[in-house]
C-alpha positions as CSV (number, residue, x, y, z in Angstrom):
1,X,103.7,-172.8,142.0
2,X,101.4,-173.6,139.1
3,X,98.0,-173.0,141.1
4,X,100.2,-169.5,141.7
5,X,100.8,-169.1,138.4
6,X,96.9,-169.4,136.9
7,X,95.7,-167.5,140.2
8,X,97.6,-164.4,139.1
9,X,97.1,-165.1,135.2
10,X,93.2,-165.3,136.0
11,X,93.3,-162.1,138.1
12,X,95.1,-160.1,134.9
13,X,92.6,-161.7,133.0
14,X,89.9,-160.4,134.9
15,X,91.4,-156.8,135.2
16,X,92.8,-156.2,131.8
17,X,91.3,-155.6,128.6
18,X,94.8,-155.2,126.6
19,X,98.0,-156.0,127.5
20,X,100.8,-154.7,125.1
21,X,104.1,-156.1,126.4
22,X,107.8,-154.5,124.9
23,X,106.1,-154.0,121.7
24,X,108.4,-153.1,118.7
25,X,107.3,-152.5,115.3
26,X,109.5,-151.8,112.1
27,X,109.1,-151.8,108.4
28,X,111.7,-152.4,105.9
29,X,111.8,-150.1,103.0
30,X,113.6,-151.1,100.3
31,X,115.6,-148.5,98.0
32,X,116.8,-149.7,94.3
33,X,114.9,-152.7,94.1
34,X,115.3,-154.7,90.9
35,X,112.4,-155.6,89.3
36,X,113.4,-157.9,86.5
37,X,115.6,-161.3,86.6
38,X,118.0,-158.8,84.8
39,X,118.3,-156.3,87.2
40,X,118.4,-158.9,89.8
41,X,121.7,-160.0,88.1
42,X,123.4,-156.9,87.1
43,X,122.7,-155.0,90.1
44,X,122.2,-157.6,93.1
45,X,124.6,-155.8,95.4
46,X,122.8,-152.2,95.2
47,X,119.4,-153.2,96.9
48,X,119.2,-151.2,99.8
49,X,117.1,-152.0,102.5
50,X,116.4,-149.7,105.6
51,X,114.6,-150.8,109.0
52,X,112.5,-147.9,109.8
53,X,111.0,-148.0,113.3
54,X,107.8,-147.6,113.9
55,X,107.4,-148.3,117.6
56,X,110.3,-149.0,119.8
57,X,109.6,-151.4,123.6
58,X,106.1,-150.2,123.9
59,X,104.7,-151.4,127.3
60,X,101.0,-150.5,128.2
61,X,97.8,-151.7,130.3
62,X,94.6,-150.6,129.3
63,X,91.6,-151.6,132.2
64,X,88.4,-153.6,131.2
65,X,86.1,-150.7,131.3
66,X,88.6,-147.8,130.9
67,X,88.1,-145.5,127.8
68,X,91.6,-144.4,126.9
69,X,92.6,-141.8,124.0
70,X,96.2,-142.4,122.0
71,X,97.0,-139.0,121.1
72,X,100.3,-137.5,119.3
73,X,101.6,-135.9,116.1
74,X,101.0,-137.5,112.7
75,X,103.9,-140.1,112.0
76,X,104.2,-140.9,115.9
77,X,103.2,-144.4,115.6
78,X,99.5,-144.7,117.2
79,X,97.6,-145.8,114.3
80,X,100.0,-148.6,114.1
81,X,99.5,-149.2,117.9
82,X,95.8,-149.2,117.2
83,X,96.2,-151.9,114.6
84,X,98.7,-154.0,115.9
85,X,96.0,-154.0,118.7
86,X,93.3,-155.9,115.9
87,X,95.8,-158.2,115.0
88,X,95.4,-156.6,111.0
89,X,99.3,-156.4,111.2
90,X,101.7,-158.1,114.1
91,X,104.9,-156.8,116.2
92,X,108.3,-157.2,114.9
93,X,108.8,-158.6,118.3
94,X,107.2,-158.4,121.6
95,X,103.3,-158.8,122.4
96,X,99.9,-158.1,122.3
97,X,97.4,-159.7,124.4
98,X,93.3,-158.7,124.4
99,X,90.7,-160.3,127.2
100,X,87.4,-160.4,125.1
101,X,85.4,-160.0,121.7
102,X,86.5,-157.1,119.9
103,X,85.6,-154.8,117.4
104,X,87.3,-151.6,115.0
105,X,86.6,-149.0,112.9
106,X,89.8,-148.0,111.5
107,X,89.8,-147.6,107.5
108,X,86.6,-146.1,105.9
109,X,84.6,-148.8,104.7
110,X,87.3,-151.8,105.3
111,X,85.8,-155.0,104.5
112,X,82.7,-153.5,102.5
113,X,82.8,-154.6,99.4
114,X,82.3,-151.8,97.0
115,X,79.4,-153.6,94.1
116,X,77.2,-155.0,96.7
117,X,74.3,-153.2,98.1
118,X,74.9,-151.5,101.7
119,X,72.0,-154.3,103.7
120,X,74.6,-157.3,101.2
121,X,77.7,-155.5,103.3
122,X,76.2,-155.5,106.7
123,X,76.0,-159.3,106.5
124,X,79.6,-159.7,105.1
125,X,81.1,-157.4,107.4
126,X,79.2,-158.3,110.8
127,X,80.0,-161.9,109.6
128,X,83.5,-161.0,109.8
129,X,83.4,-159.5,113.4
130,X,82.1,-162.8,114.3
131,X,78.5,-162.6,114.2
132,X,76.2,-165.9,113.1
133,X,73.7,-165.1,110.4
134,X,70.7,-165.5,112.7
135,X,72.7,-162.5,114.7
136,X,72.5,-160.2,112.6
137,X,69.1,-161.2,111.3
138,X,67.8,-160.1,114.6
139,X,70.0,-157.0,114.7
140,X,70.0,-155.9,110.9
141,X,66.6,-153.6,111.3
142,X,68.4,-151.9,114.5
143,X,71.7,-151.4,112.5
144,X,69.7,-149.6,109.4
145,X,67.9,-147.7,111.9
146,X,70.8,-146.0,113.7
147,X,72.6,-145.5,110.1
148,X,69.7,-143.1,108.9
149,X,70.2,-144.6,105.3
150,X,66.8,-145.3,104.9
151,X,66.5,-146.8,101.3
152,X,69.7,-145.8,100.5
153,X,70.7,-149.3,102.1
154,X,69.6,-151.3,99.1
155,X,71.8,-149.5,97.0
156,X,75.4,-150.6,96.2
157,X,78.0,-148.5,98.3
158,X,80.5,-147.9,95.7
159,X,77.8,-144.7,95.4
160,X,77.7,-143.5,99.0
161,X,79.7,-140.4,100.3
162,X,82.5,-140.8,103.0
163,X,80.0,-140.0,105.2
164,X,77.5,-142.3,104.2
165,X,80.5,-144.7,104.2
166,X,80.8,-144.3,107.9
167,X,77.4,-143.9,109.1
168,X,77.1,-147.6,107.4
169,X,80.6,-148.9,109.2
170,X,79.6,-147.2,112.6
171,X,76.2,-148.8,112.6
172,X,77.4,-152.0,112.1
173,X,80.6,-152.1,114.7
174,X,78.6,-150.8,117.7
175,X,75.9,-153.6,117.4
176,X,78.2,-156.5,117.2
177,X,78.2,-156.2,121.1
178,X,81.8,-156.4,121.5
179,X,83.7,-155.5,125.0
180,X,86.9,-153.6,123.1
181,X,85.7,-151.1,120.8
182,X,88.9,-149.5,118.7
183,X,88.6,-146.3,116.4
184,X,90.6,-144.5,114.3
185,X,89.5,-141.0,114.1
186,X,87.0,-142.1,112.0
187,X,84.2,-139.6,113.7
188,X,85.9,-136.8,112.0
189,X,84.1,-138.0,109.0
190,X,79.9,-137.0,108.6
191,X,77.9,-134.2,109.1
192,X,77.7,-132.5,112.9
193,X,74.5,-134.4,113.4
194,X,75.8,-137.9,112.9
195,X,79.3,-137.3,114.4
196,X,77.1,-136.3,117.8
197,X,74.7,-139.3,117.8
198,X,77.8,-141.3,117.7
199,X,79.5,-139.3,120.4
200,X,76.4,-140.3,122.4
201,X,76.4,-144.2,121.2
202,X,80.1,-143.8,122.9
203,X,79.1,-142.3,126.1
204,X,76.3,-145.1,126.1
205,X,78.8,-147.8,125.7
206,X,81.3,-146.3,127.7
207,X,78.6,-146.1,130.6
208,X,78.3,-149.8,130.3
209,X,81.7,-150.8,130.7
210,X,83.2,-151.2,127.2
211,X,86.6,-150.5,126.7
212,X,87.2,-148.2,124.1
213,X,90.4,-147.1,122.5
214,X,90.1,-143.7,120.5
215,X,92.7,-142.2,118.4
216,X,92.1,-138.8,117.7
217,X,93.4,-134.9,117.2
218,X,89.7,-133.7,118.6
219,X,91.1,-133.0,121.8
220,X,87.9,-131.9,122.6
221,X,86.6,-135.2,121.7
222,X,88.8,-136.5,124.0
223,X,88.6,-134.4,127.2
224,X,84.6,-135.5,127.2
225,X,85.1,-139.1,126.6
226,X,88.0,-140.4,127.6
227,X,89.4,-141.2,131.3
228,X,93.2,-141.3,130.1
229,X,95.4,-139.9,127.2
230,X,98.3,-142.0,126.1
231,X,100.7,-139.8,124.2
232,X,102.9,-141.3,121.8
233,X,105.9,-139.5,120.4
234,X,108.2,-141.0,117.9
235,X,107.1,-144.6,118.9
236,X,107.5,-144.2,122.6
237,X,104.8,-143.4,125.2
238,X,105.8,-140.1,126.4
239,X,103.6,-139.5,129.1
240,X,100.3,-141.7,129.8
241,X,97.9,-140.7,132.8
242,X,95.0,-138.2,133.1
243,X,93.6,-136.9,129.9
244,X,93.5,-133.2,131.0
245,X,97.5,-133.7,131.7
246,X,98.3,-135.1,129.5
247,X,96.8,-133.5,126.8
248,X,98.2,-129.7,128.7
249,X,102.5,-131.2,128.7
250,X,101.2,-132.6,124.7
251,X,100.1,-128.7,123.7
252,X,102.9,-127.2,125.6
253,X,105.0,-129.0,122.9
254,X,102.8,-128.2,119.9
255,X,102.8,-124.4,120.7
């Protein structure tokens, strides 16, 4: 029963990339909170707290290899998905489960630290997706390269534009050589120039067998790159399968 057991646990191991399993997420928000020891007294039966749900028994396989888009109104609940998928926050119950190194992009600049010099943040921030310092020694000329920064690098980022911001974070996530790539609609940001060289950089990696998770309201975006559409309505999957249909039932409801 055992030898069963790790014969079909290898096998999913082998085949999946992430496993989300009844995943429900909620966040309390609290209405009339006190803020002082007084008010704590005085008024210690009015705090009201609400559970609002974010997602509700989520269940979903993404493929080692598959590039899958999570597409849906703002407010639906896939940019939680997406980081409850990096372990940056966790379920209120139920699980997550990824096979292999992984890397985001999901908040402009996240982990950059805003005084240091752009070449200082590279070493922080591809420290922090796991890479040894002799790594990224051997990668930093290749990271600087596809940024376009040129000397701008040695300057501190607090003064680069949004796009310059994600040129930088870009860069620096697809040269970790991670097998889970995750973005959050982050390509929307940068001139048309940039946002197609990384459109490219995705089709590379997607042509090597990444997995990729996009979330993004480029449909167009999405029709090109991805192989499947996951739509996500009021913390539910709604429909998940090809990205053309799914995408068609998702704009019959938007119209």
């Amino acid at each position: 029963m055992s030898s069963k057991v790790n014969k079909t646990k290898k096998e999913t191991q082998e085949t999946y990339a992430i496993e989300v399993n009844h995943v429900t997420k909620y966040f309390k928000v609290y209405y009339d909170k006190p803020q002082t020891l007084k008010e704590r007294l005085t008024f210690h039966n009015k705090n009201k707290i609400e559970k609002r749900m974010i997602l509700d028994d989520v269940n979903l396989k993404i493929r080692k290899g598959e590039t899958v888009a999570l597409i849906g109104v703002n407010g639906s609940g896939k940019s939680t998905l997406l980081k409850l998928m990096t372990k940056i926050i966790y379920p209120s119950s139920g699980k997550i489960i990824t096979h292999g190194k992984l890397t985001s992009l999901l908040e402009l600049g996240a982990g950059f630290h805003p005084d240091f010099t752009g070449r200082e943040n590279i070493y922080f921030n591809a420290s922090i997706f796991g890479l040894s310092r002799i790594e990224i020694e051997n990668r930093i000329d290749k990271i600087i390269e596809f940024s376009e920064l040129g000397d701008i690098i040695d300057n501190p980022v607090r003064t680069y534009s949004s796009g310059q911001y994600m040129r930088l974070a870009f860069s620096v996530a697809i040269n970790v050589d991670a097998e889970i790539l995750l973005i959050d609609e982050i390509l929307a940001v940068g001139d048309q120039h940039f946002q197609e060289k990384c459109f490219n950089k995705l089709m590379e990696l997607k042509n090597s067998d990444k997995t990729i998770v996009i979330v993004s309201h480029s449909l167009n975006v999405v029709k090109d790159l991805c192989d499947r559409a996951i739509w996500i309505y009021e913390g539910h999957v709604k429909k998940d399968g090809n990205t053309k249909e799914v995408i068609d039932e998702y704009l019959k409801t938007c119209s």
